[in-house]
PyMOL CGO cylinders between C-alpha atoms (Angstrom):
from pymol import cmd
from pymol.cgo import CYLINDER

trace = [
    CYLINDER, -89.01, -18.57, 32.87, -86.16, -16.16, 33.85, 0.3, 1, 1, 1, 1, 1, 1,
    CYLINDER, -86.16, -16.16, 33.85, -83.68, -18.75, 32.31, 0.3, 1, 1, 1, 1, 1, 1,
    CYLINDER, -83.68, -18.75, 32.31, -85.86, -19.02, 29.18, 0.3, 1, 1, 1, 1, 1, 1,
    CYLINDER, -85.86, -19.02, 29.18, -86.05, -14.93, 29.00, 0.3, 1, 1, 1, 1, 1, 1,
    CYLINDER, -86.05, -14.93, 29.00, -81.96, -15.04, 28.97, 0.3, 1, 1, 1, 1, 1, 1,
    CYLINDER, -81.96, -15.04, 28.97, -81.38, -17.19, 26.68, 0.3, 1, 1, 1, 1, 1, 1,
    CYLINDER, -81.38, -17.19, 26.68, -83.78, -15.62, 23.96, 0.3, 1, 1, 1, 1, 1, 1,
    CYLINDER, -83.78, -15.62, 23.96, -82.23, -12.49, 24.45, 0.3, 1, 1, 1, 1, 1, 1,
    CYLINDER, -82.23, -12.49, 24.45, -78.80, -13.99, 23.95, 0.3, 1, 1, 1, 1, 1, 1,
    CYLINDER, -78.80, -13.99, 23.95, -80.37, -15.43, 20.81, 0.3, 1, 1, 1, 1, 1, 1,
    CYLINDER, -80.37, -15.43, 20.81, -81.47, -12.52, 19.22, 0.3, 1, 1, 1, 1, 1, 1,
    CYLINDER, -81.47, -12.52, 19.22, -78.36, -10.47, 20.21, 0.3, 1, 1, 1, 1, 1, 1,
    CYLINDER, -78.36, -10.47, 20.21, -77.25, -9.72, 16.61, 0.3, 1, 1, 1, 1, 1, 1,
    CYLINDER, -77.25, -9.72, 16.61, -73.19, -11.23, 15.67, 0.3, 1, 1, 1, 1, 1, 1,
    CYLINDER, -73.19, -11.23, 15.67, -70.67, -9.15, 15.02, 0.3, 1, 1, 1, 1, 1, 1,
    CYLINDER, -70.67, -9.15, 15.02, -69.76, -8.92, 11.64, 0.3, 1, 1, 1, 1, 1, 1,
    CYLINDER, -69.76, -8.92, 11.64, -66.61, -9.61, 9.97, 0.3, 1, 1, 1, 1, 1, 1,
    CYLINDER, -66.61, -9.61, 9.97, -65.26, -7.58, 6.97, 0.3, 1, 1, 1, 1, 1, 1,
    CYLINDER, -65.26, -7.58, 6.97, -63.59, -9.62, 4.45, 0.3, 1, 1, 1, 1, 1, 1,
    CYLINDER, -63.59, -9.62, 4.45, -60.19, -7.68, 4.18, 0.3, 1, 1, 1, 1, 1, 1,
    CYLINDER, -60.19, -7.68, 4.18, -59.89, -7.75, 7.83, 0.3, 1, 1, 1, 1, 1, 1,
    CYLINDER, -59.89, -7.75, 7.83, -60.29, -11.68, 7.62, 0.3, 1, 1, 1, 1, 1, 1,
    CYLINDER, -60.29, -11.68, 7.62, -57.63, -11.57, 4.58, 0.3, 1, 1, 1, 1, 1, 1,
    CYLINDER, -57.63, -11.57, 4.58, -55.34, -9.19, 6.26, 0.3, 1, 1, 1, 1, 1, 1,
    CYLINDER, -55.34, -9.19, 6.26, -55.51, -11.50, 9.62, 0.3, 1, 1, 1, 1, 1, 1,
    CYLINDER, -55.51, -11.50, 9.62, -54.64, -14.48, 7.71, 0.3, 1, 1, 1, 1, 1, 1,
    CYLINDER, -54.64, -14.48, 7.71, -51.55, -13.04, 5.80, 0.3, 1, 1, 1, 1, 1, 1,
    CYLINDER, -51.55, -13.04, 5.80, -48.14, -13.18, 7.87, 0.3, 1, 1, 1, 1, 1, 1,
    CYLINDER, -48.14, -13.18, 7.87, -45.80, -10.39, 7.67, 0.3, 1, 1, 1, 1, 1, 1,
    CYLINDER, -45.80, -10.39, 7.67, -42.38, -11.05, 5.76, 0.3, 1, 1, 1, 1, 1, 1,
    CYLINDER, -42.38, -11.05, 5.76, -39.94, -10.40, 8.43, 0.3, 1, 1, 1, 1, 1, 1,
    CYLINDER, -39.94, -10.40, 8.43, -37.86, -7.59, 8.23, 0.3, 1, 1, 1, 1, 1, 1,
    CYLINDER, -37.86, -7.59, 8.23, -33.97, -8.06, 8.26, 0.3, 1, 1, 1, 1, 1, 1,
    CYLINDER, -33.97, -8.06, 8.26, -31.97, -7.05, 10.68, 0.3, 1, 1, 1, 1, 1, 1,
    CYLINDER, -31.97, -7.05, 10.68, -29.80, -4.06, 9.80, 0.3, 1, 1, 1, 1, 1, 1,
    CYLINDER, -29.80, -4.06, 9.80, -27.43, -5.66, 12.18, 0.3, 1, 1, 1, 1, 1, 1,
    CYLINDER, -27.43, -5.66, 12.18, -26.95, -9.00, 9.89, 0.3, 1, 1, 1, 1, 1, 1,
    CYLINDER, -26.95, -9.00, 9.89, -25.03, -6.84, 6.96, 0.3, 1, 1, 1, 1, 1, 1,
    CYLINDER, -25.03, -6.84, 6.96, -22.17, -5.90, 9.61, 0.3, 1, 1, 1, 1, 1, 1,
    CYLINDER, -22.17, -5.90, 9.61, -21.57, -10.17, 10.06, 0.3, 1, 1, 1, 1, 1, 1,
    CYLINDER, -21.57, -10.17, 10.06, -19.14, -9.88, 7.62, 0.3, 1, 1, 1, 1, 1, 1,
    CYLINDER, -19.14, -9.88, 7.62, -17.35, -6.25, 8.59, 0.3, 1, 1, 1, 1, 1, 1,
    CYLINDER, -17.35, -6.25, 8.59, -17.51, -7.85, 11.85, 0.3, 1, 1, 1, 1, 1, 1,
    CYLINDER, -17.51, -7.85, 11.85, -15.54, -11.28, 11.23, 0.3, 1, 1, 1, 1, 1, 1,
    CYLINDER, -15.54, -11.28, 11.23, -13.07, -9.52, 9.28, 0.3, 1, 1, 1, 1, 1, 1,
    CYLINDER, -13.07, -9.52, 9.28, -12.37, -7.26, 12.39, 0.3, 1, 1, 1, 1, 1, 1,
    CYLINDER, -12.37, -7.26, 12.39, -12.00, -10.53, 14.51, 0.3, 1, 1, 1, 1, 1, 1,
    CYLINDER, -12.00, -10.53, 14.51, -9.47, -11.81, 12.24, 0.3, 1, 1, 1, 1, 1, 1,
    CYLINDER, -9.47, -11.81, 12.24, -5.76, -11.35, 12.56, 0.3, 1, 1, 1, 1, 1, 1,
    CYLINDER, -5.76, -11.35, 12.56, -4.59, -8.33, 10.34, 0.3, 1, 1, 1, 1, 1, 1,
    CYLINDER, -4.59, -8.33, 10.34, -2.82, -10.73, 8.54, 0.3, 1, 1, 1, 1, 1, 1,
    CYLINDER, -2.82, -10.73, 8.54, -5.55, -11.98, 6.52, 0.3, 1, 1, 1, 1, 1, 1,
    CYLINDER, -5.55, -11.98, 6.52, -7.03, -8.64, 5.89, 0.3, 1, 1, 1, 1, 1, 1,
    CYLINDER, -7.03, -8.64, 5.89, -2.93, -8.30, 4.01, 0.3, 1, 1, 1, 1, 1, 1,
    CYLINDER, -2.93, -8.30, 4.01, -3.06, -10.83, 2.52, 0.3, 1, 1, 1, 1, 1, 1,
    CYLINDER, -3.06, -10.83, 2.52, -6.88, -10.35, 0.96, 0.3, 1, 1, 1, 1, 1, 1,
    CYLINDER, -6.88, -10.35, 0.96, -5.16, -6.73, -0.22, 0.3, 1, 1, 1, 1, 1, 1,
    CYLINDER, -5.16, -6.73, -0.22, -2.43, -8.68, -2.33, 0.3, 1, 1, 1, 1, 1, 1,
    CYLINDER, -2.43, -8.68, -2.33, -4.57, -10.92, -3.86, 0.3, 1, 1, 1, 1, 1, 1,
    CYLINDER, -4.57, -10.92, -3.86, -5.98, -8.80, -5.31, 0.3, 1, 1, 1, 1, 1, 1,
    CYLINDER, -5.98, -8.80, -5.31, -3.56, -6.44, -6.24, 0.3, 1, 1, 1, 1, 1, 1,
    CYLINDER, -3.56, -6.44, -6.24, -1.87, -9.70, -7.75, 0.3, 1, 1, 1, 1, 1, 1,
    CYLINDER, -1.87, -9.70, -7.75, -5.50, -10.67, -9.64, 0.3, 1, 1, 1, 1, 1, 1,
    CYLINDER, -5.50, -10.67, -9.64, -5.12, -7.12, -10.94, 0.3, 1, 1, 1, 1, 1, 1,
    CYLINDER, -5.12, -7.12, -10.94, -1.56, -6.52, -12.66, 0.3, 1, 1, 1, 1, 1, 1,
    CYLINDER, -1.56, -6.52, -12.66, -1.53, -10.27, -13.38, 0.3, 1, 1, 1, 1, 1, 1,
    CYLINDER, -1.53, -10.27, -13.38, -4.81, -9.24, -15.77, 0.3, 1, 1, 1, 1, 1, 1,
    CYLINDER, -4.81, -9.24, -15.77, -3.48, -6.13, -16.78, 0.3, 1, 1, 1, 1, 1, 1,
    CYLINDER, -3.48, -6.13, -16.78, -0.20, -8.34, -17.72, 0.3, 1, 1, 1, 1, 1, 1,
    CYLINDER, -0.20, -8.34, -17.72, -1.78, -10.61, -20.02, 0.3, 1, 1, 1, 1, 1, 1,
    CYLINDER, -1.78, -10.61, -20.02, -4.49, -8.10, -21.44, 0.3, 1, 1, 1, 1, 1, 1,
    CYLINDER, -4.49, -8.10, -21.44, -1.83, -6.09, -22.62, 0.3, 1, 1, 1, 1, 1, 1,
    CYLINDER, -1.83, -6.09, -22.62, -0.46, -8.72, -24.70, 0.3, 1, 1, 1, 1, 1, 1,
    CYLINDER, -0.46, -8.72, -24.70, -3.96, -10.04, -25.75, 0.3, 1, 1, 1, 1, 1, 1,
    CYLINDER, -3.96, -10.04, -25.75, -5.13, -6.51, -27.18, 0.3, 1, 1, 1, 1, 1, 1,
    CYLINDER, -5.13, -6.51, -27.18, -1.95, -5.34, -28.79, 0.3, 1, 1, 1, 1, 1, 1,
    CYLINDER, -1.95, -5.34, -28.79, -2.79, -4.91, -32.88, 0.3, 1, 1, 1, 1, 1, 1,
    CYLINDER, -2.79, -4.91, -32.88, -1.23, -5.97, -35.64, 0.3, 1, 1, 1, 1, 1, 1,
    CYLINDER, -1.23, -5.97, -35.64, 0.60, -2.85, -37.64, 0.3, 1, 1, 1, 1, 1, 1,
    CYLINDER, 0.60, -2.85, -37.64, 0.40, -2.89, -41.29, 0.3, 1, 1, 1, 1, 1, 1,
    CYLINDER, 0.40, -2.89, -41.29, 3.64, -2.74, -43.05, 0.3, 1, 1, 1, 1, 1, 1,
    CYLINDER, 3.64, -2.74, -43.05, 5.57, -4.20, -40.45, 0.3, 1, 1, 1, 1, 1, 1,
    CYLINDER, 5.57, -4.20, -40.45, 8.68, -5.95, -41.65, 0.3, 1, 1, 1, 1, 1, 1,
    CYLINDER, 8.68, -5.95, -41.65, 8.79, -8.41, -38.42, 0.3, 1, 1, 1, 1, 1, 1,
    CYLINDER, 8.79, -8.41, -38.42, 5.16, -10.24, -36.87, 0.3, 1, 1, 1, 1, 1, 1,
    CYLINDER, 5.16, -10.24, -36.87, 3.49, -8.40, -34.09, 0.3, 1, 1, 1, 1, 1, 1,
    CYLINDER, 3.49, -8.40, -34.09, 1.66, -10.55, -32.54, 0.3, 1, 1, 1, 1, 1, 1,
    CYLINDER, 1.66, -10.55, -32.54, 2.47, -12.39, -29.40, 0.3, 1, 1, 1, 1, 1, 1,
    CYLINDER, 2.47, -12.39, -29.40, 1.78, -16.10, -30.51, 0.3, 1, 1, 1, 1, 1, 1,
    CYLINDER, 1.78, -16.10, -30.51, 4.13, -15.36, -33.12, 0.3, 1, 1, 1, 1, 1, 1,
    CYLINDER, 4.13, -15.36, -33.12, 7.00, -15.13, -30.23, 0.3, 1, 1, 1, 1, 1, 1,
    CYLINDER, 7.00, -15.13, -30.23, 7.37, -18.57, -27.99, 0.3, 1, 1, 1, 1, 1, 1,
    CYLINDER, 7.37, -18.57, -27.99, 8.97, -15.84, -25.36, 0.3, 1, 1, 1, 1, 1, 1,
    CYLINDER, 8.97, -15.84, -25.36, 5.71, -14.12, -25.46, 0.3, 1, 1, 1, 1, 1, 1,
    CYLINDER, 5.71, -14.12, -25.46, 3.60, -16.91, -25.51, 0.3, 1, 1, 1, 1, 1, 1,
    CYLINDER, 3.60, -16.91, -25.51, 5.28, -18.09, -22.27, 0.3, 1, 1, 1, 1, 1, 1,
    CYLINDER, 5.28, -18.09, -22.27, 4.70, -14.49, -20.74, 0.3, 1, 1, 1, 1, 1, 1,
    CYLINDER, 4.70, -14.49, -20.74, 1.17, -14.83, -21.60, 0.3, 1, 1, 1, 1, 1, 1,
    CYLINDER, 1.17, -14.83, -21.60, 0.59, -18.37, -20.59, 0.3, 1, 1, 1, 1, 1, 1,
    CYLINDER, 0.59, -18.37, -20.59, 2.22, -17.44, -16.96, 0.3, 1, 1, 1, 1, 1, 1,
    CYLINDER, 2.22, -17.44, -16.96, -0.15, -14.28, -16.42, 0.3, 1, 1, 1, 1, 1, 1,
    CYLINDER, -0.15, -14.28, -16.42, -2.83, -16.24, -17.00, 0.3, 1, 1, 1, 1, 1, 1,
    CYLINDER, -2.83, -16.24, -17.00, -2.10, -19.04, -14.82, 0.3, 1, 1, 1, 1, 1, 1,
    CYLINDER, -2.10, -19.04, -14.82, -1.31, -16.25, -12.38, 0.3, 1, 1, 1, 1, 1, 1,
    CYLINDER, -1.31, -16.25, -12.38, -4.32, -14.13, -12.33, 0.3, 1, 1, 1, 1, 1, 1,
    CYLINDER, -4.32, -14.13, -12.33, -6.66, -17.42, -12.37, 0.3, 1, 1, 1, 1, 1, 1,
    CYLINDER, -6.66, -17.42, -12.37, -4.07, -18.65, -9.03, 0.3, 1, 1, 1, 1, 1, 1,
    CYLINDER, -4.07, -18.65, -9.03, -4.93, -15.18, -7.66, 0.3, 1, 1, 1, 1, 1, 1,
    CYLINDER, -4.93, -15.18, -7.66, -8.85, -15.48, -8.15, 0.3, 1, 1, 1, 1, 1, 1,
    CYLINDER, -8.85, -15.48, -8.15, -8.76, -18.91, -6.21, 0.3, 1, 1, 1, 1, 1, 1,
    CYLINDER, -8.76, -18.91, -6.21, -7.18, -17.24, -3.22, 0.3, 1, 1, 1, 1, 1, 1,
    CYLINDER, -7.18, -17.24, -3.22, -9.15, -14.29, -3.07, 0.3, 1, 1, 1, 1, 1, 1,
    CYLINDER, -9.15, -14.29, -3.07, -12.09, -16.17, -3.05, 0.3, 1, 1, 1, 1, 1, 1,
    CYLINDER, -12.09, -16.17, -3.05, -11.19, -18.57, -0.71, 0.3, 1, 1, 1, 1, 1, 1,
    CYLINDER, -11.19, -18.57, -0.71, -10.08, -15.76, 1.71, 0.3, 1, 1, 1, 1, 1, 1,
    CYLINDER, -10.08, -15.76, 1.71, -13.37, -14.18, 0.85, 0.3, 1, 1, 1, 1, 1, 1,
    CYLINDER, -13.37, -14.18, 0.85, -15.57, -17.23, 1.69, 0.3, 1, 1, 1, 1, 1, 1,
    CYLINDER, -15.57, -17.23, 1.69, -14.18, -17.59, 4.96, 0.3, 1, 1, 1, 1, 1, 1,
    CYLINDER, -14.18, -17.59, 4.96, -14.85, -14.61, 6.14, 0.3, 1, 1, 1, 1, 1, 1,
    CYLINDER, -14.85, -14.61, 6.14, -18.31, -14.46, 5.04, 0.3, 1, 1, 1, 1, 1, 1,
    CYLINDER, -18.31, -14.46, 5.04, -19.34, -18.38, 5.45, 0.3, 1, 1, 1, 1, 1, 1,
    CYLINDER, -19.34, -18.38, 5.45, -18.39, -18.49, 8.86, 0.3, 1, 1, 1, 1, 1, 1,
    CYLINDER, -18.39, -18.49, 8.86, -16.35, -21.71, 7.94, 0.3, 1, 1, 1, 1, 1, 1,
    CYLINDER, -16.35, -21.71, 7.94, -13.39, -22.50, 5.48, 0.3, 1, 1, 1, 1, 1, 1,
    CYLINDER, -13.39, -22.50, 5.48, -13.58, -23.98, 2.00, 0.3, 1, 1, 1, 1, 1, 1,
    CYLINDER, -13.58, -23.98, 2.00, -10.35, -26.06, 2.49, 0.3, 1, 1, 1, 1, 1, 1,
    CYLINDER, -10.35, -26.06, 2.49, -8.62, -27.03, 6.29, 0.3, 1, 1, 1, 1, 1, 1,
    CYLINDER, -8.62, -27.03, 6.29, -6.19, -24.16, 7.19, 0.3, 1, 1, 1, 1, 1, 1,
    CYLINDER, -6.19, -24.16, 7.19, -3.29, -25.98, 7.93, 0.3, 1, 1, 1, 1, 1, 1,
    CYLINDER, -3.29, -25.98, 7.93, -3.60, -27.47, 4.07, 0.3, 1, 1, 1, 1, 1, 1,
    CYLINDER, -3.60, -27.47, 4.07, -4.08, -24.16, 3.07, 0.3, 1, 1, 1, 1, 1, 1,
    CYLINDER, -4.08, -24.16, 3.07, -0.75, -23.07, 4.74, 0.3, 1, 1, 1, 1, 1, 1,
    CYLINDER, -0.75, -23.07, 4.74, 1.14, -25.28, 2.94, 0.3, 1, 1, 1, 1, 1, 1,
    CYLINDER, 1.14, -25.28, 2.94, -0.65, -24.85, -0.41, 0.3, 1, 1, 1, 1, 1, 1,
    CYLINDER, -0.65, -24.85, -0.41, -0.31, -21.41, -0.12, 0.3, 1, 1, 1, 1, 1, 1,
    CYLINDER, -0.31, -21.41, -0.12, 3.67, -21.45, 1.12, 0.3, 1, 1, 1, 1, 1, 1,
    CYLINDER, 3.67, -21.45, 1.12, 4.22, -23.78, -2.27, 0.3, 1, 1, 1, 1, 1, 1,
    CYLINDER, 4.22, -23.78, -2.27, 1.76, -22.32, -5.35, 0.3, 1, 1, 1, 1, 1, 1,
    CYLINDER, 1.76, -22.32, -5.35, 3.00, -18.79, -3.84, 0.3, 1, 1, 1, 1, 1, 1,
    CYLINDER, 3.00, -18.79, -3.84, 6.46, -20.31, -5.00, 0.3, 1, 1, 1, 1, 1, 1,
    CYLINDER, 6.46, -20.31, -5.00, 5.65, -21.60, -7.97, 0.3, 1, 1, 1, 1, 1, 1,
    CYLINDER, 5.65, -21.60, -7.97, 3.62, -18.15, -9.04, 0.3, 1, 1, 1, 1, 1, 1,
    CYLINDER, 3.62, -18.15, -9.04, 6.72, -15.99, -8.26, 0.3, 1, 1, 1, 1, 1, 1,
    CYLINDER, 6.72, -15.99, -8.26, 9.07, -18.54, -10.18, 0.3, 1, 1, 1, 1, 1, 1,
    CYLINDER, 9.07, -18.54, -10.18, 6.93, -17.97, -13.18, 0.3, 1, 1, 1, 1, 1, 1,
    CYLINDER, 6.93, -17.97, -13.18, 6.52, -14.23, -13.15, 0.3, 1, 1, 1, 1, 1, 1,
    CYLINDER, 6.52, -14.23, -13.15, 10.43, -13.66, -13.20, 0.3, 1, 1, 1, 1, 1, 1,
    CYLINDER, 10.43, -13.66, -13.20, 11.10, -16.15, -15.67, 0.3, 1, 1, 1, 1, 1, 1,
    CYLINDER, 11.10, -16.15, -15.67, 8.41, -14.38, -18.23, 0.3, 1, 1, 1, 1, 1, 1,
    CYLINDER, 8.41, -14.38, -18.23, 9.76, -11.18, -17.00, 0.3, 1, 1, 1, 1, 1, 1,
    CYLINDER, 9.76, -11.18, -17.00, 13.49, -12.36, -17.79, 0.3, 1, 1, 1, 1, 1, 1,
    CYLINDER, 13.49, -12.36, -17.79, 11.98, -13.71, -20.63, 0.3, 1, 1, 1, 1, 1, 1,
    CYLINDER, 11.98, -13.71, -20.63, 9.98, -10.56, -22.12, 0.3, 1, 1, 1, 1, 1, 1,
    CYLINDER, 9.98, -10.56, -22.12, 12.92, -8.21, -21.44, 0.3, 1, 1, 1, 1, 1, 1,
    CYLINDER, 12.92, -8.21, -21.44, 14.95, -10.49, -23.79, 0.3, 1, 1, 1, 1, 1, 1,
    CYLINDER, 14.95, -10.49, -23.79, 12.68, -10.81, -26.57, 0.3, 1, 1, 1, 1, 1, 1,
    CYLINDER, 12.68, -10.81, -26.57, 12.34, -6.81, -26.20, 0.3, 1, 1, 1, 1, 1, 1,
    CYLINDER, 12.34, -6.81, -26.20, 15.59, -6.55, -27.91, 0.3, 1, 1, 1, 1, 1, 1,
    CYLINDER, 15.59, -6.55, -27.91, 14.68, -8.73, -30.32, 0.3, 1, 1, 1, 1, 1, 1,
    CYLINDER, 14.68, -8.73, -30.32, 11.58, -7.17, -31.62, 0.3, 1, 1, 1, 1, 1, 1,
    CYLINDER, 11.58, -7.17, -31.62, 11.69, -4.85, -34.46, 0.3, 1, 1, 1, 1, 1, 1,
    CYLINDER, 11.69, -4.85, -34.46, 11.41, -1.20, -32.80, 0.3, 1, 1, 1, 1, 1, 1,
    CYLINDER, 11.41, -1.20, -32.80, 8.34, -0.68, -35.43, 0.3, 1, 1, 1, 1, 1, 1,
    CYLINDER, 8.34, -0.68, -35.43, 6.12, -2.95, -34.73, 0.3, 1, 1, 1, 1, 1, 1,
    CYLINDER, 6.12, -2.95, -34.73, 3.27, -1.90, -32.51, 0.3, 1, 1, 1, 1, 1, 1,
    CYLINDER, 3.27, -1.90, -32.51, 3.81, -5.03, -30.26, 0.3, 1, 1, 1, 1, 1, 1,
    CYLINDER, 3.81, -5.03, -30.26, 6.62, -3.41, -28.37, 0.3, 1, 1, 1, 1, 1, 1,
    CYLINDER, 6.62, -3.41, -28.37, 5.18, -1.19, -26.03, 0.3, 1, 1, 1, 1, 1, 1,
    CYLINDER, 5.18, -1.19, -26.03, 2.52, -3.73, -25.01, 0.3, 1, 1, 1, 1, 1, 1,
    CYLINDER, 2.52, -3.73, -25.01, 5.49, -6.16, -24.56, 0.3, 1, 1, 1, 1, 1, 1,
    CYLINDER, 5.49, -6.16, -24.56, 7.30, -3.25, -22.72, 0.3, 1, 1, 1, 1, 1, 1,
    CYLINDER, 7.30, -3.25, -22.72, 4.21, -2.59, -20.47, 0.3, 1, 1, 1, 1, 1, 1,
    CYLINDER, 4.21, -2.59, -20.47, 3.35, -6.37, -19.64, 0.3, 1, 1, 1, 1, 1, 1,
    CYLINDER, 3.35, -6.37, -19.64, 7.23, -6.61, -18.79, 0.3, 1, 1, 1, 1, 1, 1,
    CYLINDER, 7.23, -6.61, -18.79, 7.00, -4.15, -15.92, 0.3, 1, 1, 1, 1, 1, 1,
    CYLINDER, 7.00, -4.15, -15.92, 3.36, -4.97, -14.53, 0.3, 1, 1, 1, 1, 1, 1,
    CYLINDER, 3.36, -4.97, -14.53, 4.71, -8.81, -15.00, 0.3, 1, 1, 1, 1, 1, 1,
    CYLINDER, 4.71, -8.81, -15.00, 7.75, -7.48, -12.40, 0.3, 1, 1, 1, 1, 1, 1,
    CYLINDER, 7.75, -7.48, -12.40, 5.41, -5.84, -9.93, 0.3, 1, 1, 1, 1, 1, 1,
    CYLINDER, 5.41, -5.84, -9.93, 3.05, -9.12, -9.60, 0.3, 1, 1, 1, 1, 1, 1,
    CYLINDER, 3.05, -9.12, -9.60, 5.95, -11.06, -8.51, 0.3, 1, 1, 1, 1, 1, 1,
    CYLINDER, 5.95, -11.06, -8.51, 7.04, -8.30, -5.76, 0.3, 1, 1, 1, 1, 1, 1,
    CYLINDER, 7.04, -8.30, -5.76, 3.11, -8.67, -4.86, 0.3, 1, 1, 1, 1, 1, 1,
    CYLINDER, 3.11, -8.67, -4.86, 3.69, -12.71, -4.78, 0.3, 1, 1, 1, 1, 1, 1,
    CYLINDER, 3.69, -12.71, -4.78, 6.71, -11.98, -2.83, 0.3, 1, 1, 1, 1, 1, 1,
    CYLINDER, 6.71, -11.98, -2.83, 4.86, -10.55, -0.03, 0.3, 1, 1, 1, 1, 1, 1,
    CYLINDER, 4.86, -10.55, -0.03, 2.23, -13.11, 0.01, 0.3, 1, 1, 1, 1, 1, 1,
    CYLINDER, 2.23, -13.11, 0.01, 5.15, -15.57, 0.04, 0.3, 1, 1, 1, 1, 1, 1,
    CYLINDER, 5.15, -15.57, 0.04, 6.78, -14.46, 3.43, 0.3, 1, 1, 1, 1, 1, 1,
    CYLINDER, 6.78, -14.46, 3.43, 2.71, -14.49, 4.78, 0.3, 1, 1, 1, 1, 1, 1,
    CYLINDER, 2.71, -14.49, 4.78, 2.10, -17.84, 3.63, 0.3, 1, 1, 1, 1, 1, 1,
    CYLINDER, 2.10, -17.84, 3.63, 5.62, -18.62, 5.43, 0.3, 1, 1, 1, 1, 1, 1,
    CYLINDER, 5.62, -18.62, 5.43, 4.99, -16.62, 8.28, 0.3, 1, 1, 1, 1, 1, 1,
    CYLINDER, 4.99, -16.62, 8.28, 1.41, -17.99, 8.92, 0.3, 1, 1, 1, 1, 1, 1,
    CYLINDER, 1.41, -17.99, 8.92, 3.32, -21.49, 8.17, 0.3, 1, 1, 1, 1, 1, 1,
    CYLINDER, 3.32, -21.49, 8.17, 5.92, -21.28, 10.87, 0.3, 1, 1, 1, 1, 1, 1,
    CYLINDER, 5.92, -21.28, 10.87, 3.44, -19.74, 13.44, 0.3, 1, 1, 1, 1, 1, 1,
    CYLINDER, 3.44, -19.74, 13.44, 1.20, -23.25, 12.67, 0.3, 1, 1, 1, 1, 1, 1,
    CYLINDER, 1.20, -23.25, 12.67, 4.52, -25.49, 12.96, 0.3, 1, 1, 1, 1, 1, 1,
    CYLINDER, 4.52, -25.49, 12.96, 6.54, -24.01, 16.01, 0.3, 1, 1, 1, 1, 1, 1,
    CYLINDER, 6.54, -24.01, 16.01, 2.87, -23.26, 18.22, 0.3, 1, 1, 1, 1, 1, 1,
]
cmd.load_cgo(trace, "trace")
């Protein structure tokens, strides 16, 4: 009877309700919350890296921008009315050449500094190191052979342009920003050799 007497009274005990939104809430997982230490990764690599390769992401970009500036001053020079001699650049082969070479330049540039940028954010490397060495050592070549041939080039066809036409001082002005790329691609030569010579003799 005592048995019986429990269990009836565990029977009747009334159940504890449960509120819907507490159900809901309980159900629902959290979004996790990001670490503020995974945005210093990056800062971080970069610190663990030689100080060569933060140089060397400095003068890629300093060559992306004058190699730009380079051919967008020849691209946005106007046309002057009245002008006895053509003022535009595809009028000039010289120019054309200087234009053509900035270009090939700045888009050279874009593919370094985003392949120096990808390593040090990816953990990894987009292309093996030592065949970046020796892609670098040659295309840095190649880059600085054709900036001072369209600056040779651009000073030449200065004195050949009539002194009215409006092209002149972009020609001027892509001239000397054409000059200070290659004493950028210079300096990422002797890095690329540098880096190049430490891979070879160690």
């Amino acid at each position: 009877m005592k048995q019986e007497g429990e269990m009836f009274v565990v029977a009747c005990r009334p159940m504890a309700a449960v509120s819907p939104v507490s159900a809901n809430s309980q159900s629902q997982q959290p979004f996790p919350t990001p670490s503020p230490f995974s945005f210093s990764d990056a800062s971080a690599r970069l610190s663990t890296r030689p100080p060569v390769y933060l140089s060397n992401l400095i003068l890629r970009f300093l060559a992306l921008v004058f190699s730009f500036v380079s051919a967008l001053s020849l691209a946005a020079s106007s046309s002057k009315k009245g002008s006895p001699r053509p003022s535009s650049f595809a009028d000039y082969s010289e120019l054309l050449y200087c234009f053509i070479a900035s270009v090939l330049v700045f888009v050279y540039s874009a593919f370094q500094l985003f392949k120096g940028i990808w390593d040090i954010a990816q953990r990894g490397i987009l292309i093996s190191d030592m065949f970046s060495d020796y892609m670098s050592f040659i295309l840095d070549q190649v880059a600085g052979y054709l900036l001072i041939s369209s600056s040779s080039v651009a000073i030449v066809s200065i004195q050949q342009i009539d002194k009215t036409a409006s092209i002149l001082k972009a020609v001027i002005i892509s001239a000397i920003v054409s000059f200070v790329t290659f004493l950028v691609i210079v300096i990422c030569t002797l890095l690329s050799g540098y880096k190049l010579c430490k891979r070879i003799i160690w």
